[in-house]
C-alpha positions as CSV (number, residue, x, y, z in Angstrom):
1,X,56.5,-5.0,261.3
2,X,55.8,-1.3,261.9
3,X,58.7,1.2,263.0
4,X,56.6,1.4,266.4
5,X,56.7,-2.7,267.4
6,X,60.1,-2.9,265.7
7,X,61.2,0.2,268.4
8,X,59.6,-1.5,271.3
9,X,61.3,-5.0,270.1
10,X,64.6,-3.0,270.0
11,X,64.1,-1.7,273.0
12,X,63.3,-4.4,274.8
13,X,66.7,-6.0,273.3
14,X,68.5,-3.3,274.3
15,X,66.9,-3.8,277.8
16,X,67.8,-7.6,277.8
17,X,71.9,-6.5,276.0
18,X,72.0,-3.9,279.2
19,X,71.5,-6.9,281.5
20,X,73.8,-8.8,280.2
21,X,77.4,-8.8,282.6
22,X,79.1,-10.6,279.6
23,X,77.8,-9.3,276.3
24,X,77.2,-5.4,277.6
25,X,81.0,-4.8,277.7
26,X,81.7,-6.3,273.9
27,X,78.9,-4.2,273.1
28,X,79.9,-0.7,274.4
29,X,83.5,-2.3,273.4
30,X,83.1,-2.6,269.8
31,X,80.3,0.2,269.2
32,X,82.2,3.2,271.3
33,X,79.0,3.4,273.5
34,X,79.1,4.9,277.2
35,X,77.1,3.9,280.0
36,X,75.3,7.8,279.4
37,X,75.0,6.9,275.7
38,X,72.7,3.9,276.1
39,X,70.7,5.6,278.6
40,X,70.5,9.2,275.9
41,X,69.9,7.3,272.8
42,X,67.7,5.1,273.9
43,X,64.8,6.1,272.3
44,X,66.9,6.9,269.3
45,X,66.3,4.5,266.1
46,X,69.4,5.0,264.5
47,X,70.9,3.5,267.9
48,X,68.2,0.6,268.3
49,X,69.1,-0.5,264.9
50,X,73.3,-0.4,266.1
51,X,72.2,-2.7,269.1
52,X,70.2,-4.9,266.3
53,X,73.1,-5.4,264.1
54,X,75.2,-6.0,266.9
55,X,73.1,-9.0,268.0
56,X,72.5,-10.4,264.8
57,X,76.1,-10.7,264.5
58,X,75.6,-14.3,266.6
59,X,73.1,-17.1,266.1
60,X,73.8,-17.6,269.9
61,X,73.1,-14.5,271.0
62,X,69.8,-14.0,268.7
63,X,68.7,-17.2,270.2
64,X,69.5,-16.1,273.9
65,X,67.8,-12.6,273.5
66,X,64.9,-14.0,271.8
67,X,64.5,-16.8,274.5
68,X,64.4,-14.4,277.7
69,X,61.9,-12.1,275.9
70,X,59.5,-14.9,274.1
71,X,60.5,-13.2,270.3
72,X,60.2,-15.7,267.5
73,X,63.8,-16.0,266.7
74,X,63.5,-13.8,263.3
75,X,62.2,-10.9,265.0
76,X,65.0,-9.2,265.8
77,X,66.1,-9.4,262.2
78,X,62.5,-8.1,260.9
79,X,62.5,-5.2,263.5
80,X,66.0,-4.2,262.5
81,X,64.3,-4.0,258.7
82,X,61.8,-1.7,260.1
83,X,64.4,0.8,261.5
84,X,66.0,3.3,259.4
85,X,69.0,1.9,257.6
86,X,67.4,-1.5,257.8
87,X,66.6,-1.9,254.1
88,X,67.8,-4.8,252.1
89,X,70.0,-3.5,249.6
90,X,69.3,-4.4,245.9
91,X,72.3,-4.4,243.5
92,X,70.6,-5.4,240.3
């Protein structure tokens, strides 16, 4: 995935997370974020990658995010790979 379909993909998640009545607040809750900052960083990568992880941190809510945006259910996982600090690390 390029760093331009893995934005819009983040984007959109972002889009879908903003919608959400029940999952927005744990968001903004856990990550410090504002009402202003998702608006402002929106178009940051750094930010669409925080709102990836976030996510990915439930099967259930991967699966509900991909659902109401028709993703395959690993692309929020290969977008988040595309955006900067997305890298698998590699011990060995």
């Amino acid at each position: 995935m390029n760093c331009d379909v893995a934005e819009t993909t983040a984007l959109r998640a972002l889009g879908w997370l903003a919608a959400s009545d029940d999952l927005l607040p744990v968001f903004m809750g856990a990550s410090g974020a504002s009402a202003e900052d998702l608006k402002t960083n929106a178009t940051d990568p750094d930010f669409l990658g925080s709102v990836l992880d976030f996510l990915m941190m439930d099967d259930a809510w991967v699966i509900a995010c991909c659902e109401a945006l028709t993703l395959p259910y690993d692309s929020l996982m290969q977008a988040r790979a595309a955006l900067p600090g997305g890298q698998q690390m590699h011990w060995t």
